[in-house]
C-alpha positions as CSV (number, residue, x, y, z in Angstrom):
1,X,-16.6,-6.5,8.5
2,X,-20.0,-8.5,8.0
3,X,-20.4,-6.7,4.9
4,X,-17.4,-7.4,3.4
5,X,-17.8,-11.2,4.3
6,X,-21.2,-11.0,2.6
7,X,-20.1,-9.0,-0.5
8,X,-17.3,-11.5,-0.8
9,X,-19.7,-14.5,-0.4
10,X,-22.0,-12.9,-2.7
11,X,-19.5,-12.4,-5.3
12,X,-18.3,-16.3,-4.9
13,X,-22.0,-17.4,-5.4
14,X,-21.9,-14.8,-8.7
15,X,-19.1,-16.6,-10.1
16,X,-19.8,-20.2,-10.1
17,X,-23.4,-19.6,-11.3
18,X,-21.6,-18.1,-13.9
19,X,-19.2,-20.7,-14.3
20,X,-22.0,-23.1,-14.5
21,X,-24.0,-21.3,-16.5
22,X,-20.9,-20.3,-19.1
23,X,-20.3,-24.2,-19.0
24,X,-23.8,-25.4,-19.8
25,X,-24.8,-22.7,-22.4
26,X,-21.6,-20.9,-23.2
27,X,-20.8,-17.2,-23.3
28,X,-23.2,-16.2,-26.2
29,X,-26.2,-18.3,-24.8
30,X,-25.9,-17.0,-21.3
31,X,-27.4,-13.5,-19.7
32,X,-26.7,-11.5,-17.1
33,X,-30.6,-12.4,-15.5
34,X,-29.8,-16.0,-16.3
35,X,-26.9,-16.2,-14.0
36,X,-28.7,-13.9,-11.4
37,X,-31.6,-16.9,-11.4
38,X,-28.7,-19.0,-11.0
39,X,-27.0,-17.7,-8.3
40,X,-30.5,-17.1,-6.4
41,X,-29.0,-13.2,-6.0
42,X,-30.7,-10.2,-7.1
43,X,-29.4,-8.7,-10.8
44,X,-28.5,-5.3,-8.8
45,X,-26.1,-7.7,-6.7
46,X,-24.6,-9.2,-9.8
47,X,-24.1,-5.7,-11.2
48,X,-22.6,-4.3,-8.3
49,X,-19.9,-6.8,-8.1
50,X,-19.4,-7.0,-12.0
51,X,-20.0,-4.1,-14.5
52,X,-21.1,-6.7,-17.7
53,X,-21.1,-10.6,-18.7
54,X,-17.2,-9.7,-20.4
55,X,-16.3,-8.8,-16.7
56,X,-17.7,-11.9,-14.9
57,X,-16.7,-14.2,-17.9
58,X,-12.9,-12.7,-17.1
59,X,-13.4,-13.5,-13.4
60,X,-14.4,-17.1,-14.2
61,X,-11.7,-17.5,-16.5
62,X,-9.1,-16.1,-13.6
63,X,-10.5,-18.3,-11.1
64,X,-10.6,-21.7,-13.1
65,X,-6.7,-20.5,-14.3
66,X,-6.1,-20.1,-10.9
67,X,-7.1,-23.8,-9.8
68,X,-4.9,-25.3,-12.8
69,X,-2.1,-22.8,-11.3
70,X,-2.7,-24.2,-8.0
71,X,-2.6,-27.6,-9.4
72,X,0.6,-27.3,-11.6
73,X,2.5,-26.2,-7.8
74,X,1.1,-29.4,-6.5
75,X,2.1,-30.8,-8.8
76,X,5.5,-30.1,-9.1
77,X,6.0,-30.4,-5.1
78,X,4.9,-34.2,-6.0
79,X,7.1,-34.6,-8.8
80,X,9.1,-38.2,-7.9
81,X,12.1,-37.7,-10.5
82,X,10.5,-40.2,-13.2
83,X,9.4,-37.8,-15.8
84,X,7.1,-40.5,-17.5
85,X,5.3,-40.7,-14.4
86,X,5.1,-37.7,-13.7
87,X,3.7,-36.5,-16.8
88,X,0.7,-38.9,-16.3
89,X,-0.2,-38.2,-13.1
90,X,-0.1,-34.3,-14.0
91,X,-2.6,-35.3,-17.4
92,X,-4.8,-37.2,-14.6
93,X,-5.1,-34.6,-12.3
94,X,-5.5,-31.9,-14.8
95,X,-8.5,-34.2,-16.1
96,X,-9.7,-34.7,-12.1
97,X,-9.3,-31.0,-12.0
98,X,-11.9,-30.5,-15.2
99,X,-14.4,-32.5,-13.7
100,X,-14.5,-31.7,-10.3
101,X,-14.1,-27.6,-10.9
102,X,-16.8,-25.7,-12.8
103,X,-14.8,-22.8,-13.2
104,X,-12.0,-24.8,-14.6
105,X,-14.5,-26.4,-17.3
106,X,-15.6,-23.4,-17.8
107,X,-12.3,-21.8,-18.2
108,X,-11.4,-24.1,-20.9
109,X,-14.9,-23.3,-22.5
110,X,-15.2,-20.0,-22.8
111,X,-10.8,-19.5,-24.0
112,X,-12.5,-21.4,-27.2
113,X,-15.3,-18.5,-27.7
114,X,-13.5,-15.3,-26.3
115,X,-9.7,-14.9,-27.9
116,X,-9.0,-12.3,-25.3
117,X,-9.5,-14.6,-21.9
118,X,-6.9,-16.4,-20.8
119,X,-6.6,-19.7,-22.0
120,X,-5.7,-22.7,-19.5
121,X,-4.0,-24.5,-22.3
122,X,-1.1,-22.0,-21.7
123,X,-0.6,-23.2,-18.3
124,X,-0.5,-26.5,-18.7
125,X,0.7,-26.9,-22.0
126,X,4.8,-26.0,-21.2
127,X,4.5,-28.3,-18.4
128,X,3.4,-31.1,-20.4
129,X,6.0,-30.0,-23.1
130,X,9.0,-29.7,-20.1
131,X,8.0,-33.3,-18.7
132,X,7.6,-35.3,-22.2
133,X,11.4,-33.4,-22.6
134,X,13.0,-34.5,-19.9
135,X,11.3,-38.3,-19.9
136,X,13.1,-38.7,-23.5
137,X,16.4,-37.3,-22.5
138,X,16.4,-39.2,-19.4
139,X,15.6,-42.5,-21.8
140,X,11.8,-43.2,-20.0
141,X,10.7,-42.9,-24.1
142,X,10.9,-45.2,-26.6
143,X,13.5,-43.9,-28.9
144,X,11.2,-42.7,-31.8
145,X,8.9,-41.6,-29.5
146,X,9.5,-37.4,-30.3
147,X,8.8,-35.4,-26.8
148,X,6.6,-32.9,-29.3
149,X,4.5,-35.8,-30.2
150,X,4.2,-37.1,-26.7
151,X,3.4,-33.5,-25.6
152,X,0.8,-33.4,-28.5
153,X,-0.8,-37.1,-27.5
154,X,-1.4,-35.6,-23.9
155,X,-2.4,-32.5,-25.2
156,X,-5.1,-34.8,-26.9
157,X,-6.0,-36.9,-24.1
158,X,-6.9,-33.9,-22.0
159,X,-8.7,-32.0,-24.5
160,X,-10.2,-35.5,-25.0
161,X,-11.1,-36.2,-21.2
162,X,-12.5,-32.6,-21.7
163,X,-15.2,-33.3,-24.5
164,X,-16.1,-37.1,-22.5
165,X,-16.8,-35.2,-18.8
166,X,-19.5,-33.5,-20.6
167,X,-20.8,-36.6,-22.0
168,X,-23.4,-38.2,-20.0
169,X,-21.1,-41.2,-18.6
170,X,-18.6,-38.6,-17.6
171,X,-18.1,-40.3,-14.1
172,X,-17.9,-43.7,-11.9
173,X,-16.9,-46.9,-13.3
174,X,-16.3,-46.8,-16.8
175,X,-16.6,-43.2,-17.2
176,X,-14.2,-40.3,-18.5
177,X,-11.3,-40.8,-15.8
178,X,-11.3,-44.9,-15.6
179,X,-11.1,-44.5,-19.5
180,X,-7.8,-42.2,-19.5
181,X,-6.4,-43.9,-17.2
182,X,-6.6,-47.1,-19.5
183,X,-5.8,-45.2,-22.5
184,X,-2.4,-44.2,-20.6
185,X,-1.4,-47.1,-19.6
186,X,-2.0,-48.2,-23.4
187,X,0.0,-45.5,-24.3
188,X,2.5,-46.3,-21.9
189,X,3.4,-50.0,-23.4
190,X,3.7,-47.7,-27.0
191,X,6.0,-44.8,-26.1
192,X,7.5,-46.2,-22.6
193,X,11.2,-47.1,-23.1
194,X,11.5,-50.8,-23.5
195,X,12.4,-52.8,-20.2
């Protein structure tokens, strides 16, 4: 039982090295050795757990698609029946969830280098689509404001919180999340219904 605690520890410590690794040099700039270094764990312990960088590229992917999956649930549990609303607190915590998750940064990463991982725009991207939907036919949009433009403009935004968290005033005052946050509610007095 120890050893399978330790082998699952082990493996955990093999994947966000990775993750950060992935994240800070992508897929092509980053070895095997590099991520052992990383992970302060021998290369035979990396290789027992994964049989090449494709494999443990696959389990990062899986892991940071499992936070946003994770996250989308929570989301909907919090859901409070204004789809407007909604919608921007899911972009926000999808942006919350980039910063604070290296394997979901590095998720979105390496689905722009490896067409075959799983991309986390996938998961989120119906979401968005559903709430922008439902917040026009429920009359929270401005009347030209097309749900396929909305979904596209938070599409943007998160992909755009994405590129400004690796900047280097990602966080604190002023940083990547106050700055959404103020971009949505200028968005809001642009697509919002009128009141």
């Amino acid at each position: 039982m120890v050893q399978q605690e330790r082998a699952v520890r082990t493996r955990g410590t093999a994947v966000q090295a990775a993750a950060s690794e992935f994240y800070r040099a992508g897929y092509g700039g980053t070895s095997l050795k590099a991520i052992s270094r990383a992970a302060g764990i021998s290369m035979g312990a990396v290789t027992f757990h994964f049989d090449s960088k494709a494999e443990l590229a696959e389990a990062v992917a899986e892991e940071g698609c499992s936070a946003v999956r994770s996250a989308l649930d929570e989301a909907a549990d919090r859901r409070r029946g204004k789809a407007l609303l909604d919608l921007g607190n899911l972009m926000l915590e999808l942006a919350r969830l980039l910063r604070d998750d290296v394997t979901v940064r590095a998720s979105a990463h390496l689905a722009r280098e490896l067409p075959d991982i799983e991309d986390w725009t996938s998961l989120w991207h119906p979401v968005v689509a559903e709430l922008a939907r439902e917040a026009y036919d429920k009359g929270e949009l401005h009347a030209a404001a097309d749900p396929e433009r909305v979904t596209a403009l938070v599409a943007h935004l998160i992909w755009g919180a994405e590129a400004a968290l690796r900047g280097t005033h990602a966080d604190g005052p002023g940083g990547a999340m106050d700055q959404l946050e103020g971009i949505w509610r200028l968005v809001l007095d642009g697509i919002g219904a009128e009141r």
